[in-house]
C-alpha positions, 0 to 999 in steps of 0.5 A, a space after each residue: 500500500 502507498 501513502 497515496 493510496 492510504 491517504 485516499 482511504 482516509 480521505 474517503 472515509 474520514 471527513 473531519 479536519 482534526 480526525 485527518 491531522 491526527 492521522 497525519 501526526 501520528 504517519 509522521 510520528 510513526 515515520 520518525 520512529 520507523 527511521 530511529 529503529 531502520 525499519 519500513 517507512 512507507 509501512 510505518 507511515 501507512 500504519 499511523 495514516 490509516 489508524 483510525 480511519 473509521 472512527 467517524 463511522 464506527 466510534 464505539 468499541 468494539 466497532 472500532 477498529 475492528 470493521 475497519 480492519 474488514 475495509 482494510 482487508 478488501 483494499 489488500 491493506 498487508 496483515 501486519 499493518 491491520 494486526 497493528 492497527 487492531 492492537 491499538 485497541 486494547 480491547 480487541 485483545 490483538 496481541 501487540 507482538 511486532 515491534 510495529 504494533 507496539 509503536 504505534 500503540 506508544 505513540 497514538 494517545 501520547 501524539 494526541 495528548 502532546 498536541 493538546 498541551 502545544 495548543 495550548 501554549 501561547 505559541 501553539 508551537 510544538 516546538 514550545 513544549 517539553 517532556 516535562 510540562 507533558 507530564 505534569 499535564 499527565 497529572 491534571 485528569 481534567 486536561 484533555 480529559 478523554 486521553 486515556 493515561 493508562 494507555 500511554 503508560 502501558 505504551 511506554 512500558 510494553 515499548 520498554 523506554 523511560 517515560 521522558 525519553 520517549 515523550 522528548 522523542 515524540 516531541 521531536 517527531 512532531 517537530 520535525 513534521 510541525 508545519 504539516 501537522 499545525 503546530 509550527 506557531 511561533 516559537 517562544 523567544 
């Protein structure tokens, strides 16, 4: 599958603006990563593209993502990338056992979650954010109320990497990619 082609699976299926921008953070998310293990970035960036592509038409568990799997099957979308799509969801009981799946799994809510606390910074800028102000937001539960924190945790873990490494690493994959995803702002001075 190319990008190409998972863009317009996306675009067929996904209508809303932020639902796309969330889609494009975590392809560039999983793109930086892919690069930081040598792995498949067509394959990783595709992954974090197609995600939640269905979220709009099936919202709740267990619907999502499991009848989007079904649509991804009919494209030729490659089993590995559904298996890590479907392990996103906890409760599909998909084991994440590729290093793909895990991935995706560390950096899904913790990309939607960093990109909260950029915008709400003055700036709007991911480039104004830094682990730490991450995870002191981590603990305020009425910030961005609906990320799942355990999730995040369980990513990490399940990822074996240290909490702050890992959010700095997000960070500098949204970095990288600020002005594709919306969150270039103005850097504070």
């Amino acid at each position: 599958m190319t990008r190409e082609e998972a863009w317009r699976i996306l675009c067929e299926h996904t209508k809303s603006e932020s639902l796309r921008r969330h889609a494009l953070t975590v392809e560039a998310v999983m793109r930086w990563f892919a690069r930081k293990y040598g792995e498949d970035e067509e394959k990783w960036g595709v992954t974090g593209l197609l995600h939640d592509f269905d979220y709009e038409m099936y919202p709740t568990a267990p619907e999502h993502p499991l009848k989007g799997s079904g649509i991804l099957a009919a494209r030729g979308v490659d089993e590995e990338i559904r298996r890590a799509i479907l392990g996103h969801a906890s409760y599909t009981g998909v084991p994440r056992d590729t290093l793909l799946a895990k991935v995706l799994f560390a950096v899904d809510e913790l990309s939607g979650f960093i990109t909260a606390v950029a915008l709400v910074r003055p700036s709007k800028s991911i480039h104004d954010v830094r682990p730490k102000s991450v995870k002191k937001k981590m603990k305020d539960r009425s910030f961005a109320a609906k990320v799942n924190r355990d999730e995040i945790l369980q990513g990490m873990e399940e990822l074996g990497v240290e909490p702050s490494a890992h959010i700095q690493d997000v960070i500098d994959a949204m970095r990288a990619a600020a002005r594709e995803i919306g969150l270039g702002g103005t850097p504070a001075a």
